[in-house]
BAFI-3210 file (N, C-alpha, C; in Angstrom, 3 decimals, decimal comma, padded with zeros to 6 digits):
// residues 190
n [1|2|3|4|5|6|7|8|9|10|11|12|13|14|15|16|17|18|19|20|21|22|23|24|25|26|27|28|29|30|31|32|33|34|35|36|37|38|39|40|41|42|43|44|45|46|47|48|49|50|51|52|53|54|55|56|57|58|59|60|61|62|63|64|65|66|67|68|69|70|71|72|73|74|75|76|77|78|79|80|81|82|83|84|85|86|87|88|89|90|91|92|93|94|95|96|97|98|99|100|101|102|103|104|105|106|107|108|109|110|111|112|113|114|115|116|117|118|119|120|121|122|123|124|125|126|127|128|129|130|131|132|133|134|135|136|137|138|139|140|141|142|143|144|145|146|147|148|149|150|151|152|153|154|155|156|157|158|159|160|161|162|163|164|165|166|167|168|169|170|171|172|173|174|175|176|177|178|179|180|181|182|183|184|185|186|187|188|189|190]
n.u [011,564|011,579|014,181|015,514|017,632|018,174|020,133|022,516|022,483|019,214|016,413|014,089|011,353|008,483|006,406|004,626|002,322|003,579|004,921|003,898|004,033|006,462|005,472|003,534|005,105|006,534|004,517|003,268|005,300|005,620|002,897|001,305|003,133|002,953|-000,057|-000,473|-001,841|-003,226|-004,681|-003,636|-002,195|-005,054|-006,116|-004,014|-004,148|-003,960|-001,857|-003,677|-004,941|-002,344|-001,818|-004,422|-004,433|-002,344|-002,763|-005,307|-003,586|-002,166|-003,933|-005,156|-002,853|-002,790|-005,343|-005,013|-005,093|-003,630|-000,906|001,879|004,645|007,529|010,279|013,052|015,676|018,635|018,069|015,697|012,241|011,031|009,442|006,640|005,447|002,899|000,548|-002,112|-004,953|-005,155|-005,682|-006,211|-007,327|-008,286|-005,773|-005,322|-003,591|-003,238|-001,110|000,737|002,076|003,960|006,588|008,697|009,712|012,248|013,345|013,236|014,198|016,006|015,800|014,373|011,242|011,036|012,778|012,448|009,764|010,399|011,333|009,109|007,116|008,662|008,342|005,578|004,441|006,432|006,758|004,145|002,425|000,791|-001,109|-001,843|-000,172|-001,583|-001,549|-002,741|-002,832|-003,019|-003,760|-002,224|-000,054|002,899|005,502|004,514|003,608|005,932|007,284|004,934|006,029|009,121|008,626|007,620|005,089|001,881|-000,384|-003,287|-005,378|-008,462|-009,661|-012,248|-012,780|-012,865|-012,545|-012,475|-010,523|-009,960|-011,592|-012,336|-013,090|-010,625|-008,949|-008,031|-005,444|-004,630|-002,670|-000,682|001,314|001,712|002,576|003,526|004,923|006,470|008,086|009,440|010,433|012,418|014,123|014,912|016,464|018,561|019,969|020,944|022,893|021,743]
n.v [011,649|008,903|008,334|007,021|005,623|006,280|005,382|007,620|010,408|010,266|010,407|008,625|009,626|010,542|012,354|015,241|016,913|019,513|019,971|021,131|023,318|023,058|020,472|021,921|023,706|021,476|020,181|022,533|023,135|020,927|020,467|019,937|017,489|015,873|015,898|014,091|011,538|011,502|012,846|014,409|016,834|018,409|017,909|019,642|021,995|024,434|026,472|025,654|023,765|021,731|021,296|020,558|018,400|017,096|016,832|015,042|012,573|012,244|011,720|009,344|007,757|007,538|006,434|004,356|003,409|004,531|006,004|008,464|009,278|011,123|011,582|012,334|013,964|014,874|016,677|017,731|018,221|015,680|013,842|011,048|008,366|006,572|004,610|004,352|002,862|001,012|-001,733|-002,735|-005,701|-007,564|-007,549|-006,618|-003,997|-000,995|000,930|003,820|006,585|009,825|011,457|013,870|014,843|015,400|013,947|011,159|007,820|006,936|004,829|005,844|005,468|003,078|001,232|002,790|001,575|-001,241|-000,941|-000,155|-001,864|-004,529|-003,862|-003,627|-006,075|-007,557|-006,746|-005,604|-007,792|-008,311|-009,259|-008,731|-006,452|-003,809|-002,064|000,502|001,588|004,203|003,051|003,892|004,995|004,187|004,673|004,164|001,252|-000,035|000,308|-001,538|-003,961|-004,291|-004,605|-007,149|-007,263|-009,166|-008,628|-007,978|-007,475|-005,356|-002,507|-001,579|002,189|003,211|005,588|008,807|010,808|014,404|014,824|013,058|009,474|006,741|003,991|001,362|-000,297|-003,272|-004,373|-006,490|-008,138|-010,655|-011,806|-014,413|-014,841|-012,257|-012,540|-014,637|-013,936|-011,685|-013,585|-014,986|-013,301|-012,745|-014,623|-014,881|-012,822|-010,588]
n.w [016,379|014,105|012,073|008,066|006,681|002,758|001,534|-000,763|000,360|000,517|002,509|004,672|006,665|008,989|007,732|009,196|010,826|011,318|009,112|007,090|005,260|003,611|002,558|000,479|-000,809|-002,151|-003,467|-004,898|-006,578|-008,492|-009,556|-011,761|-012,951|-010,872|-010,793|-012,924|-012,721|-009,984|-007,365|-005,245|-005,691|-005,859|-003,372|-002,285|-002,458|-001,401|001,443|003,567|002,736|002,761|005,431|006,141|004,979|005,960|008,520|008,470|008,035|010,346|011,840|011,180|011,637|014,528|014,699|014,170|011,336|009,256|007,311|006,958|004,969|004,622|001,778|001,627|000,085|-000,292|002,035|001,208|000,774|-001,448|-002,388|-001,139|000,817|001,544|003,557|002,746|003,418|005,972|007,174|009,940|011,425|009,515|008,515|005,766|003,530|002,188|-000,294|-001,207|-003,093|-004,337|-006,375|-007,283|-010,390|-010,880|-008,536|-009,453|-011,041|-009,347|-007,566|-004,910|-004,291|-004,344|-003,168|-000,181|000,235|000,333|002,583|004,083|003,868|004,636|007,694|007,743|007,182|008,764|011,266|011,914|011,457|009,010|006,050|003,636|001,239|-000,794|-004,241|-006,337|-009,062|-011,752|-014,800|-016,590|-015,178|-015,596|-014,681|-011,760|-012,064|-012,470|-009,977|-008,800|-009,550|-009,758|-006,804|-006,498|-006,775|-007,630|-010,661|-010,136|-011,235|-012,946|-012,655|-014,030|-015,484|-013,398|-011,624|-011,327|-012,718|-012,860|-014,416|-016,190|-016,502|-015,667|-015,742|-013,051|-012,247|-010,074|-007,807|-005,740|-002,990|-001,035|002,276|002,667|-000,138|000,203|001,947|000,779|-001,566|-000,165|001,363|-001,006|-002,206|-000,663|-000,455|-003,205|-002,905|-003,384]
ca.u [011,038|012,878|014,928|015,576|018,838|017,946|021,180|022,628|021,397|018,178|016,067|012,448|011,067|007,449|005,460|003,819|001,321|004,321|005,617|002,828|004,648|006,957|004,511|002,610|005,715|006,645|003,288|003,286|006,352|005,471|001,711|000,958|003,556|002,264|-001,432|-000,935|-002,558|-003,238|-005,735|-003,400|-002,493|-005,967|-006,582|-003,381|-004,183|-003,243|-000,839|-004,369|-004,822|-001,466|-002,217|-006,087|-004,015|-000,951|-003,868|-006,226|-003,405|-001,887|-005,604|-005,150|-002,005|-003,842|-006,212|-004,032|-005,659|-002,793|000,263|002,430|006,241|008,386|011,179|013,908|016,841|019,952|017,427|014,961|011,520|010,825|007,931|006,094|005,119|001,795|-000,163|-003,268|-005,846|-004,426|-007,384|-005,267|-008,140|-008,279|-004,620|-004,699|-003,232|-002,463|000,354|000,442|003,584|004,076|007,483|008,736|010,552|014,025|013,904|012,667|014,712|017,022|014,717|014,003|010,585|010,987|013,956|011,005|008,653|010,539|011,617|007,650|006,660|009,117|007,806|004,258|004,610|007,440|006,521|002,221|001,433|-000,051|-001,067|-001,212|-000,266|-001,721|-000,882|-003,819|-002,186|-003,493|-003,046|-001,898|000,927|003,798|006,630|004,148|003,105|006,896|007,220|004,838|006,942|009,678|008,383|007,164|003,621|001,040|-001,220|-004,575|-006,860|-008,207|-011,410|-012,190|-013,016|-013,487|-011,598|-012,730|-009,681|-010,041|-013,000|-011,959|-012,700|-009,770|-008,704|-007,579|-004,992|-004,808|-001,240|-001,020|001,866|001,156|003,319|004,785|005,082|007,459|009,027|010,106|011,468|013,650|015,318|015,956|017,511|019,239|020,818|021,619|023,913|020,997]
ca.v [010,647|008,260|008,805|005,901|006,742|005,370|005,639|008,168|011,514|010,244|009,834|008,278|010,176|011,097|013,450|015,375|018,249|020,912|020,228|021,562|024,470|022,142|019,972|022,878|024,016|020,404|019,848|023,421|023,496|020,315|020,101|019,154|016,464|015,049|015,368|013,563|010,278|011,232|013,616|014,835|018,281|018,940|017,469|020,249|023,357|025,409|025,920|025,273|022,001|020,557|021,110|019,512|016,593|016,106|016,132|013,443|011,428|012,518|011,446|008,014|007,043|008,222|005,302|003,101|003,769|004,881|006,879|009,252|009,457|011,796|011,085|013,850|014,095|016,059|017,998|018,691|016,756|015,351|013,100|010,919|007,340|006,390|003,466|005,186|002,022|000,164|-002,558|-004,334|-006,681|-007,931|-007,763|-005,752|-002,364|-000,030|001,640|004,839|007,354|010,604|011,839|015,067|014,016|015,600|012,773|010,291|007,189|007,090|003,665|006,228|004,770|000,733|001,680|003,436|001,321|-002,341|-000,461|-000,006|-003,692|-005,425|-003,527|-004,288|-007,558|-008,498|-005,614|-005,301|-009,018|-007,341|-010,607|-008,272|-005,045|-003,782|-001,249|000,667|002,494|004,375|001,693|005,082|005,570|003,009|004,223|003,352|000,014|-000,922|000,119|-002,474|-005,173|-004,157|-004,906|-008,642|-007,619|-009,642|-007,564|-009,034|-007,065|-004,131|-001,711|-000,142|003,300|003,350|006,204|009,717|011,871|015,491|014,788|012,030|008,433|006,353|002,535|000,934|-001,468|-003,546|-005,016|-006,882|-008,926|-011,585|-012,098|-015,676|-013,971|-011,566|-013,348|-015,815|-012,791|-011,517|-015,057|-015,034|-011,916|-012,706|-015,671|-014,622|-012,051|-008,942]
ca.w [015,464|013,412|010,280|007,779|005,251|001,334|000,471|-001,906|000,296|000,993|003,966|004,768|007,857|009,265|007,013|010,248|011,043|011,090|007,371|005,695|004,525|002,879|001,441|000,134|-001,917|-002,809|-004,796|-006,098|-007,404|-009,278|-008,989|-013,576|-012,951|-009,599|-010,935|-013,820|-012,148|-008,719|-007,302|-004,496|-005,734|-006,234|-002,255|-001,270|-003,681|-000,575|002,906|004,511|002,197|002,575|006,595|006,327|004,240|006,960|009,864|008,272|008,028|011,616|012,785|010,899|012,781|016,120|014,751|013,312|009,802|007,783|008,009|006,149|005,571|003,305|001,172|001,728|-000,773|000,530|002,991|000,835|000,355|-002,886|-002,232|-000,247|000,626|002,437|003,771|002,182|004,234|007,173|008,050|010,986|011,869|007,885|007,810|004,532|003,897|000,295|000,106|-002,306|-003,482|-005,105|-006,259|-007,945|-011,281|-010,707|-007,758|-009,900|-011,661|-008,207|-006,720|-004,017|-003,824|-004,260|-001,445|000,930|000,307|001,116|004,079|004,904|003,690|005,910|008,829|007,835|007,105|009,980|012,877|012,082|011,137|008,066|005,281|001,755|000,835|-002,024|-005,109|-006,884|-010,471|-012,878|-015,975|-017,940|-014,719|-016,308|-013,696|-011,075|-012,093|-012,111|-008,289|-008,199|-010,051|-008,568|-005,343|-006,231|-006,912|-008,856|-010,673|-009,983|-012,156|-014,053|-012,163|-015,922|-015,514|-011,812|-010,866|-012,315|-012,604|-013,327|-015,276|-016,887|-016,304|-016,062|-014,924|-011,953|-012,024|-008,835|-007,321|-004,150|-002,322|000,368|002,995|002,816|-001,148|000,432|002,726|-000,032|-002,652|000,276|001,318|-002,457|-003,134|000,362|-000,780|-004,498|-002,573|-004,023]
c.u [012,187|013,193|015,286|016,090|018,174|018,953|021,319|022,309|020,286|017,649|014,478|012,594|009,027|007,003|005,063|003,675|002,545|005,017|004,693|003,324|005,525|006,228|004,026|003,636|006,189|005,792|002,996|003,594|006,270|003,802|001,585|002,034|002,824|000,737|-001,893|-002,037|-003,304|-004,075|-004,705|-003,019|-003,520|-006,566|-005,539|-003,114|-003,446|-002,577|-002,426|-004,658|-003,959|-001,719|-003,504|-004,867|-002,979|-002,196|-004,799|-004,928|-002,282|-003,122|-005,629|-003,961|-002,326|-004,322|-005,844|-004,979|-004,966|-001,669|000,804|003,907|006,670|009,350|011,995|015,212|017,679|018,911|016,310|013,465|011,410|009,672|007,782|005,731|003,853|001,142|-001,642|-004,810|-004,957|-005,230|-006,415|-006,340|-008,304|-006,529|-004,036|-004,348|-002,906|-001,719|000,298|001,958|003,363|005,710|008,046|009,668|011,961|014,436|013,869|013,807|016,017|016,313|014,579|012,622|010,286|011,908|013,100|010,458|009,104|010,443|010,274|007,067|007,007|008,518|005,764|003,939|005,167|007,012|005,041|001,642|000,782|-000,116|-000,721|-001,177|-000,545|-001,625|-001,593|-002,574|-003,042|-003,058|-002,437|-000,038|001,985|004,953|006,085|003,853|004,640|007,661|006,568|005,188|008,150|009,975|007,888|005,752|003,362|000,269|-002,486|-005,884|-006,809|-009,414|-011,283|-013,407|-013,762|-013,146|-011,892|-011,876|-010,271|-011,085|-012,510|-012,185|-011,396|-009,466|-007,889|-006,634|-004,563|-003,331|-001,249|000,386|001,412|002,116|004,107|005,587|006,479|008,490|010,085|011,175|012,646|014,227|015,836|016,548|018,503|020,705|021,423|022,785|023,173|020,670]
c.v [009,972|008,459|007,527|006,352|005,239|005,326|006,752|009,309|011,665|009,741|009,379|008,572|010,299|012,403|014,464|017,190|020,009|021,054|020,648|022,969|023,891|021,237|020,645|023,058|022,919|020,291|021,137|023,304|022,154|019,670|019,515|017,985|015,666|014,710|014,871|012,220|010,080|012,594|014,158|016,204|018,782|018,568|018,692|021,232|024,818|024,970|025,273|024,049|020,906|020,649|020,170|018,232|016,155|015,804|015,019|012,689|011,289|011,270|009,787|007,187|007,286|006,952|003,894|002,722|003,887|005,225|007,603|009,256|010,006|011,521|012,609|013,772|015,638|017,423|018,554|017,574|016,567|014,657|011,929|009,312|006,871|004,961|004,314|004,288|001,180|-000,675|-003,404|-005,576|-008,022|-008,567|-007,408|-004,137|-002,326|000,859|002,521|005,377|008,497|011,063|012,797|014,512|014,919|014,665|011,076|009,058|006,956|005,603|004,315|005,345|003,568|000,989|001,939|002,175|-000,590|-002,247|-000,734|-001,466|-004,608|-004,937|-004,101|-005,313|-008,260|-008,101|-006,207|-006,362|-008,428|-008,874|-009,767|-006,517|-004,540|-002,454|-001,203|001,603|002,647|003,338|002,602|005,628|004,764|003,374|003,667|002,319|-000,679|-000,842|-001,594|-004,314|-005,315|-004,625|-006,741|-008,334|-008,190|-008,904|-008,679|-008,572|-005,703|-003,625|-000,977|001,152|003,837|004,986|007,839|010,940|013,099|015,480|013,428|010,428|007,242|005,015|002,393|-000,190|-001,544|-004,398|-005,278|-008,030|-009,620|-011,504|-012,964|-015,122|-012,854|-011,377|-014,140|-014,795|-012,569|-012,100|-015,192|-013,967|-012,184|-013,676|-015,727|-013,727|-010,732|-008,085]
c.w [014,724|011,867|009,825|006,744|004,067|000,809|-000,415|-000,904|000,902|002,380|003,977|005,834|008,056|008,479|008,394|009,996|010,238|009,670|006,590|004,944|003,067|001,754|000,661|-001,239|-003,015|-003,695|-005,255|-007,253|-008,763|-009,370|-010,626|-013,290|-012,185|-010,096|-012,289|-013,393|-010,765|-008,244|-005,940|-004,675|-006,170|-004,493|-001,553|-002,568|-002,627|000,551|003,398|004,056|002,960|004,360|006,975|005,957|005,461|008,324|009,845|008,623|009,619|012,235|012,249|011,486|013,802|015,945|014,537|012,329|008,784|008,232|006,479|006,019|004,178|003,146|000,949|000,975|-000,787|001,037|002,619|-000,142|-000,998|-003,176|-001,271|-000,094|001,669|002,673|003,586|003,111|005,073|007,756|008,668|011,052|010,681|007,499|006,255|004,318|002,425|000,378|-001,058|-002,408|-003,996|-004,950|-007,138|-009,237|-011,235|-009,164|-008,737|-010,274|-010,493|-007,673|-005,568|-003,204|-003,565|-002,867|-000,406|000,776|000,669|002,560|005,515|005,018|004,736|007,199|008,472|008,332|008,967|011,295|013,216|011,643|010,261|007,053|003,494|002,337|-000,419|-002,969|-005,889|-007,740|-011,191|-014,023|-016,755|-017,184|-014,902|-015,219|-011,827|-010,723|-012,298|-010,710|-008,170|-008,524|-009,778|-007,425|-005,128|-006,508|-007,584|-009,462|-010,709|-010,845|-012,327|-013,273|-013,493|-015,155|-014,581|-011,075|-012,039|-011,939|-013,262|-014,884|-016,400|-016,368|-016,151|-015,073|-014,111|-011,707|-010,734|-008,647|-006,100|-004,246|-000,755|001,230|002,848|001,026|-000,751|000,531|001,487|-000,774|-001,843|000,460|000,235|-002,960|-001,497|000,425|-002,267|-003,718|-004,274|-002,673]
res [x|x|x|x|x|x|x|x|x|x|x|x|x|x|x|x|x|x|x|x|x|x|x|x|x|x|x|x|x|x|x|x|x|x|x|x|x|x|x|x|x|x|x|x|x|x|x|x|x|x|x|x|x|x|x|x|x|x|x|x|x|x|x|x|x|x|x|x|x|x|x|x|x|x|x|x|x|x|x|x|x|x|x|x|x|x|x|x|x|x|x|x|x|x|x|x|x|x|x|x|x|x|x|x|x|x|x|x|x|x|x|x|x|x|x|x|x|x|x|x|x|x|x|x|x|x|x|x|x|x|x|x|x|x|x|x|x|x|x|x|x|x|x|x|x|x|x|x|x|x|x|x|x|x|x|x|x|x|x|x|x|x|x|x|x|x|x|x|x|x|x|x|x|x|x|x|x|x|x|x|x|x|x|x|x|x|x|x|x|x]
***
């Protein structure tokens, strides 16, 4: 499979079936950080979890549904970047993240996640990609500013975390949108 260096250490690779051991300890070892906003260490509470979770999304690249890819810093994962919906026919897809905070403040994930965009966009004819945040997750919602998103709106109290209601802010980039940011950071010499 293919490896993709972030600079610094890091690597973006395939998440797949046989890392669930890995994953497992990854969201242990930081599961109250990770589930401040995000219901995934409560989707990989065990090895047999983080295995169910790498096979759905095994079974969604099978379909071309989704995909998975981990973020490995000097050898050792740290977190994760996903196409969480992949509607080829629509041409829209959402793109998700989780990352352990002793990786954090590195642009590991804006780094990953152009990486994934341009391929969307340039490879999969893809038209938006879009970026669902907790409105409460503030280093997530500057991934998606960062990245050129717009934020397009608010789902109030769509989303019922750990018993809790809590809002949905919505972020989406277009394509020609994309396109344009990179010619201009291409030609500033960014």
């Amino acid at each position: 499979m293919y490896t993709t260096s972030l600079g610094d250490g890091a690597e973006l690779r395939p998440l797949e079936v046989w890392h669930a051991e890995e994953l497992f300890a990854n969201i242990d070892a930081e599961r109250e950080f990770i589930g401040r906003h995000v219901g995934l260490p409560d989707v990989v509470p065990d090895l047999a979890g983080a295995r169910a979770f790498l096979k759905g999304y095994a079974d969604k690249r099978g379909t071309d549904t989704g995909s998975l890819h981990g973020i490995w810093l000097d050898g050792k994962l740290v977190g994760g970047l996903m196409f969480r919906v992949w509607d080829t026919v629509s041409g829209v897809c959402e793109a998700g993240c989780w990352l352990v905070p002793a990786a954090s403040g590195r642009g590991l994930v804006t780094r990953g996640l152009k990486i994934m965009l341009d391929w969307a966009f340039d490879v999969r004819g893809m038209h938006r990609v879009e970026w669902h945040a907790s409105s409460a997750n503030q280093p997530s919602i500057n991934v998606a500013r960062r990245l050129g998103m717009s934020r397009e709106g608010v789902l109030r109290e769509n989303y019922p975390h750990r018993g809790v209601r809590t809002d949905t802010e919505v972020w989406a980039v277009l394509a020609p949108e994309w396109r344009a940011a990179r010619e201009g950071a291409a030609h500033s010499g960014r």
